[in-house]
Every structure is written in structure tokens, then in C-alpha cells.
Phi, psi and omega in degrees: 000323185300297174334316153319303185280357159299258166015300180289326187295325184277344177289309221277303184301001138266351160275350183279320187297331181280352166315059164302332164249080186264092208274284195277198223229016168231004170280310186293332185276306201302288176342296161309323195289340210248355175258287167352263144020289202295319163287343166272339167311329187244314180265359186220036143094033162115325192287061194289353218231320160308315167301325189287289213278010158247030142261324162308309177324310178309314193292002180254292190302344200258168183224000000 
């Protein structure tokens, strides 16, 4: 089971990465939030919600 929600997280974070036309900066937090998620889900045990706002935080900062 664990393999899977690997699996699924590098699937979902490379189709969210192919998002090349990303202008604005609340399009860039939904991205970060929903790749975050994915990754606090699978790597830290269930903490999706901790994951969203630092990814969002990144997809706002980052340009």
C-alpha cells in the first residue's frame, strides 16, 4: 500500500509540474497546495494539511 501512495504522489506532482502556464500567484498556491498535500500525505504520515500551506506558501513566493 505504501508503494502506491508513493506512486501516486510522483504521478500527481508530475502532471501538476507540466502546468507550464502558470501567470498568476493564486493559480501558483492551488498547485503548490495540491503537490504539497500530496507529499505531506505519503511522506510524513497522513500530514496533508500541514503540506498544502508550505507548498502554497512556496507557489506564492516562487516566481
Amino acid at each position: 500500500m505504501r508503494r502506491f501512495l508513493t506512486l501516486t504522489a510522483v504521478v500527481s506532482i508530475t502532471g501538476l509540474a507540466a502546468c507550464g502556464d502558470v501567470d498568476n500567484g493564486l493559480q501558483r498556491a492551488a498547485i503548490g497546495g495540491a503537490i504539497g498535500c500530496a507529499a505531506g500525505e505519503v511522506l510524513a504520515d497522513g500530514r496533508c494539511v500541514e503540506g498544502a500551506v508550505v507548498g502554497a506558501g512556496v507557489g506564492v513566493i516562487t516566481n
